[in-house]
C-alpha positions as CSV (number, residue, x, y, z in Angstrom):
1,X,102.1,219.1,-31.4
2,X,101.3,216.9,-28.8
3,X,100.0,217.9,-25.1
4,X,99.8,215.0,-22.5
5,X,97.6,215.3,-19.6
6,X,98.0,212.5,-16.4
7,X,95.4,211.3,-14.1
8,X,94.8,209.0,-11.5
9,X,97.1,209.0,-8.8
10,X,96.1,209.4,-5.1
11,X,96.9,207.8,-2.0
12,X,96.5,203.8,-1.2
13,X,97.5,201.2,1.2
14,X,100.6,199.3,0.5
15,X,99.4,196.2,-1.4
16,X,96.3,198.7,-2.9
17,X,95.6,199.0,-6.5
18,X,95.9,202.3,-9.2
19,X,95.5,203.1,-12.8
20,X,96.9,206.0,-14.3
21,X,95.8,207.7,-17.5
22,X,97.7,209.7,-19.9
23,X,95.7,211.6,-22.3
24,X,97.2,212.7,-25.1
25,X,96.4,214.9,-28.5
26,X,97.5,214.7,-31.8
27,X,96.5,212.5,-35.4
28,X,99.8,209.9,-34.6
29,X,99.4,209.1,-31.1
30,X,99.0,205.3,-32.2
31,X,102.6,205.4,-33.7
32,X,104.2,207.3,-30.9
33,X,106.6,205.2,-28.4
34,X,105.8,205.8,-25.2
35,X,106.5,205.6,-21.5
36,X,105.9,206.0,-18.0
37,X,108.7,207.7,-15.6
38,X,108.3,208.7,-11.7
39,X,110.5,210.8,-9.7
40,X,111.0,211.8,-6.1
41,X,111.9,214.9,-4.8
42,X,116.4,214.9,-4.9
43,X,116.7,211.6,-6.9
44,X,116.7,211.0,-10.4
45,X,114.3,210.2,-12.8
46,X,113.6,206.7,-13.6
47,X,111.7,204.4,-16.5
48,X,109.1,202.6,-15.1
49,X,107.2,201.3,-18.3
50,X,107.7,201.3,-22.2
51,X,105.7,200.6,-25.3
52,X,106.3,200.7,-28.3
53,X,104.6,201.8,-31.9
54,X,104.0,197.5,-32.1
55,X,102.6,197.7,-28.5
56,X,105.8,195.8,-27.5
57,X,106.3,196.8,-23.4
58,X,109.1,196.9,-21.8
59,X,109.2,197.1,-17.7
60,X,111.7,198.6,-15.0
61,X,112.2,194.9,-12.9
62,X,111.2,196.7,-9.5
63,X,107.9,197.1,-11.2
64,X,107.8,193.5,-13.3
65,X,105.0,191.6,-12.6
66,X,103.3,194.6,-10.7
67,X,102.4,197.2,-13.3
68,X,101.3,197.0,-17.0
69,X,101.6,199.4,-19.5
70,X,98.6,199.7,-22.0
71,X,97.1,201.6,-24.8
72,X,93.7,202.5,-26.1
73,X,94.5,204.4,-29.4
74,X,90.7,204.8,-30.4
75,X,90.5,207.2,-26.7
76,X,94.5,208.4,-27.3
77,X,95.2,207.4,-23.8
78,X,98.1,205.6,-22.4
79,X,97.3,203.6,-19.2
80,X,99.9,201.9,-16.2
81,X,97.7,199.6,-14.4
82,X,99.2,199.4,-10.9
83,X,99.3,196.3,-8.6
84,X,100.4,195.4,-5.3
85,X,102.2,198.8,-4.9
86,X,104.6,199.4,-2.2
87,X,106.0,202.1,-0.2
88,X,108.8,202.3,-2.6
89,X,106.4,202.9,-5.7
90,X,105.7,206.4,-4.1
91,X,106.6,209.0,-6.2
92,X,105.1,211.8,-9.1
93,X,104.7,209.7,-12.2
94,X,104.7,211.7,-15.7
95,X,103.7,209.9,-19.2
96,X,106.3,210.9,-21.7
97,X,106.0,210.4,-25.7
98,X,108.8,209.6,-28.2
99,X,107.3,211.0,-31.6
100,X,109.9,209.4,-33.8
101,X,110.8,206.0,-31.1
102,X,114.2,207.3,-30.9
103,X,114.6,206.8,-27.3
104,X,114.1,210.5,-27.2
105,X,111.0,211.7,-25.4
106,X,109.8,215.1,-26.9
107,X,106.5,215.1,-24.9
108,X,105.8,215.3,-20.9
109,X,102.9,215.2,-19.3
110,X,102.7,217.5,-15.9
111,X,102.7,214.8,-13.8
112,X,100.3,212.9,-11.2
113,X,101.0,212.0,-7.2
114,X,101.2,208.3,-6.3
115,X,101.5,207.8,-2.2
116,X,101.5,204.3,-1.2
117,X,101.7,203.8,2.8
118,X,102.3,200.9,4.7
């Protein structure tokens, strides 16, 4: 139904700058709720980002004021613009999407590498 494929991770200074990019298939992408998670290696996943089917966002306050969650529905692509990272921030981010905005994500992207050194 709906495959999600991430982008745009690498490695950056601490203070430095990414953008991420979830592209995604299917005809309702515009109406999906989304988010953006991250992980590291023996901790738990955690929400970083959130919008909605309204383009209402909610953010993780370790990432508030830093990142912004976005959408361009005409390129099905969800975006996390990424500001003033820290060494903290590093981790694999995945896109996830909520077909029916159930707080249920049914979708997961395969991930994409965020290093941020100091």
């Amino acid at each position: 139904q709906v495959l999600l494929v991430e982008s745009g991770g690498g490695s950056v200074q601490a203070g430095g700058s990414l953008r991420l990019s979830c592209a995604a298939s299917g005809h309702t992408y515009s109406s999906y709720c989304m988010g953006w998670f991250r992980q590291v290696p023996g901790k738990e996943r955690e929400g970083v980002a959130y919008i909605d089917s309204d383009d209402s966002t909610t953010y993780a306050e370790a990432v508030k004021g830093r990142f912004t969650i976005f959408r361009d529905n005409a390129k099905n692509t969800l975006y996390l613009q990424m500001t003033s990272l820290k060494p903290e921030d590093t981790a694999m981010y995945y896109c996830a999407a909520d077909s029916s905005c159930g707080n249920w994500y049914d979708y997961w992207g395969q991930g994409t590498q965020v290093t941020v050194s100091s």
